[in-house]
N, C-alpha and C positions, 0 to 999 in steps of 0.2 A: 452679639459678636464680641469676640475676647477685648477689640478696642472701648465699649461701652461699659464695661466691668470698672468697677474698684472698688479694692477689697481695703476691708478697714480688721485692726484688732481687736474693736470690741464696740458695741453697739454706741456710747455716746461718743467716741472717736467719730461715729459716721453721722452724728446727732452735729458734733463742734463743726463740722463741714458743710451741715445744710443740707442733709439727709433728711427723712422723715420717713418712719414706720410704717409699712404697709395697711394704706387703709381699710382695708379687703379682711384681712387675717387678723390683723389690732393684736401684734404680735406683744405689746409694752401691757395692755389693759386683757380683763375677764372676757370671754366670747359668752354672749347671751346665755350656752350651755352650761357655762363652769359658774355665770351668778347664781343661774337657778337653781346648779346642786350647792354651792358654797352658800345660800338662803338658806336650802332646807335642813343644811348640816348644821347651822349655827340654830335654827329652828328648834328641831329635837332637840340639844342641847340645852336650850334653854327653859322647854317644857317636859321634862321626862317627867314631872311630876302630875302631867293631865293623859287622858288619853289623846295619842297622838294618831288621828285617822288622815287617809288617801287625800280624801275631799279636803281638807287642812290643807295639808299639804302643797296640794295643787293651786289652790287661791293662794299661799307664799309663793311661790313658784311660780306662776303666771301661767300654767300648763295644765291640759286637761286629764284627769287622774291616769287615765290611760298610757296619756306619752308620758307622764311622769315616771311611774312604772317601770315604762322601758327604757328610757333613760340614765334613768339613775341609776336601775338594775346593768345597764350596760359599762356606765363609767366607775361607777363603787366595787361592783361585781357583789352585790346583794342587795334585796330588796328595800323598801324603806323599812319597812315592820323586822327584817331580820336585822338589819341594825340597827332599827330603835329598841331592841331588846336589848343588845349586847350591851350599851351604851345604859340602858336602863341598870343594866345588872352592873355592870364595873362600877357603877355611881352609889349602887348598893352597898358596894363591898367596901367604897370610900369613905361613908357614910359611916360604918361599923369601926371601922379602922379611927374613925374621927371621937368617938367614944360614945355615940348613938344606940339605943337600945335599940334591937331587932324589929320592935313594932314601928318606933321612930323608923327607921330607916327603910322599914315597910314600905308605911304609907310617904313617907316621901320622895320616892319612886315612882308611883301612880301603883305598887302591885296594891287589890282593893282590899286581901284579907292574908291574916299571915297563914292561911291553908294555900292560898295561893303562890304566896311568895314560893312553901317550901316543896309545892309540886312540880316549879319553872326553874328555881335554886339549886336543890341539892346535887343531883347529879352533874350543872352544869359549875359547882362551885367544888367536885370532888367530897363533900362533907358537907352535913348540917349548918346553917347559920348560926346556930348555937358553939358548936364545934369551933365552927370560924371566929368566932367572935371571942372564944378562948384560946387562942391560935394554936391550931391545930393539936390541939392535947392529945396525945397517944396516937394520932394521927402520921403512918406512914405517907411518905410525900417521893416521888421520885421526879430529877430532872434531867433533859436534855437539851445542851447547848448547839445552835444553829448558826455558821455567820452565812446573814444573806449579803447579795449584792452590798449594801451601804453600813451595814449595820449587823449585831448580832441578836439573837431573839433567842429567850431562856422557854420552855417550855414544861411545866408542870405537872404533875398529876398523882392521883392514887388510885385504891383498888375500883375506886364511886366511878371515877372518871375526872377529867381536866379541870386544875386549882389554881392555874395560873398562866398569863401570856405573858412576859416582859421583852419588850424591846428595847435597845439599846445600844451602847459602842463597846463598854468594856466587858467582858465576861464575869470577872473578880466582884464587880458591879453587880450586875443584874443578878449574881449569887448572896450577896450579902441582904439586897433588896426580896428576892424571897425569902431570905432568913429572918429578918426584921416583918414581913408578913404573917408567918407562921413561925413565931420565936421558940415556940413546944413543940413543935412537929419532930418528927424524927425524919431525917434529911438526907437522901443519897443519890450519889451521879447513875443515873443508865443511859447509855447514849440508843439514839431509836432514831434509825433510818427512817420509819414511817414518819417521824414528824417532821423530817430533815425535807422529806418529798411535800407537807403540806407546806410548810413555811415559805421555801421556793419557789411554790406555784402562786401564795399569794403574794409574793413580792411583785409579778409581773401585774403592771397599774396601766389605765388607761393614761394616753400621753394630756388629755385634757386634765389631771389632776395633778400636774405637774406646778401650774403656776398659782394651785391652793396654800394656805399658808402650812405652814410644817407641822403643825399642830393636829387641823383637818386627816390631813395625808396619814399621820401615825395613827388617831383613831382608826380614820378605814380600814386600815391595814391591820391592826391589832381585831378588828370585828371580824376579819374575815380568816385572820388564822382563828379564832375562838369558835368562827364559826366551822370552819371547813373542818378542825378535827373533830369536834362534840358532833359532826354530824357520821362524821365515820366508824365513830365510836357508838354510836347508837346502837 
């Protein structure tokens, strides 16, 4: 009833009154479901350089590989293996960027031989890891600027396929930042509808990955533009 109502401006306003948070919902803290993906994301993160299996996973997690699965597949909107890979490969490209030689940067990844690295690599890096590692030398590179909801996100590529995801606020930004990536590349605007529709559909997040910290949140979100165009592109 409207008489048992009172309405506050902001959550410790109704804390200074002698409120308290619904115990039910633990609207201030993690819900059981957001610790056990905010585990497993801080997890891969920290072991991209082992293989990282289900069964792992789920003894972090406290859940049985199964519900892991679907869960996480439900709140991330990809699997744990499709973005332990993304997460594998950006850490690659970090890695090279850091002044790492390609074997180095290899095996410290978990890829186990550089045959492997450059059969999972090339197409998903637009160009050779060699190539990359000489930034982009004669390498054509085209981009398209997106703004989603919060933010705007650069989108990269060449004739190989996708070289780059940047997310960000400023445009001018996130152009300068693949230029400093690919400081040899040859570099031009094309704007593409087609990625304007990927980047927009991943912007839409499960509302449980809201109260992850911002860090988390930009990973996923960059996993799954990387991943939903390279799988379009196939």
């Amino acid at each position: 009833m409207r008489r048992n109502i009172r309405m506050f401006w902001t959550a410790n306003e109704a804390e200074r009154r002698g409120y308290v948070a619904c115990l039910r919902c633990c609207p201030n803290s993690l819900t059981p479901a957001e610790k056990a993906i905010k585990a497993i994301l801080e997890y891969i993160e920290d072991h991209l350089d082992e293989t990282v299996t289900l069964g792992t996973l789920s003894n972090v997690a406290l859940l049985s590989p199964h519900h892991l699965q679907e869960v996480f597949k439900r709140i991330v909107g990809l699997s744990p293996k499709a973005f332990c890979d993304a997460r594998r490969f950006a850490r690659f490209k970090q890695n090279l960027r850091s002044g790492r030689s390609i074997a180095a940067a290899c095996y410290e990844v978990g890829y186990g031989s550089s045959r492997a690295l450059y059969e999972r690599t090339s197409k998903n890096m637009g160009m050779t890891p060699f190539m990359y590692l000489r930034g982009g030398h004669g390498v054509r590179i085209q981009y398209s600027i997106t703004r989603a909801v919060r933010d705007t996100v650069l989108i990269a590529w060449t004739r190989v396929g996708l070289c780059a995801v940047l997310p960000g606020e400023e445009p001018n930004a996130l152009i300068r930042d693949l230029r400093n990536e690919f400081p040899k590349a040859d570099i031009r605007h094309k704007s593409s509808a087609r990625w304007k529709f990927a980047v927009r559909s991943c912007r839409v997040e499960d509302p449980l990955l809201c109260r992850l910290p911002l860090v988390l949140r930009m990973r996923i979100f960059q996993a799954r533009v990387w991943n939903t165009i390279a799988s379009s592109s196939a």
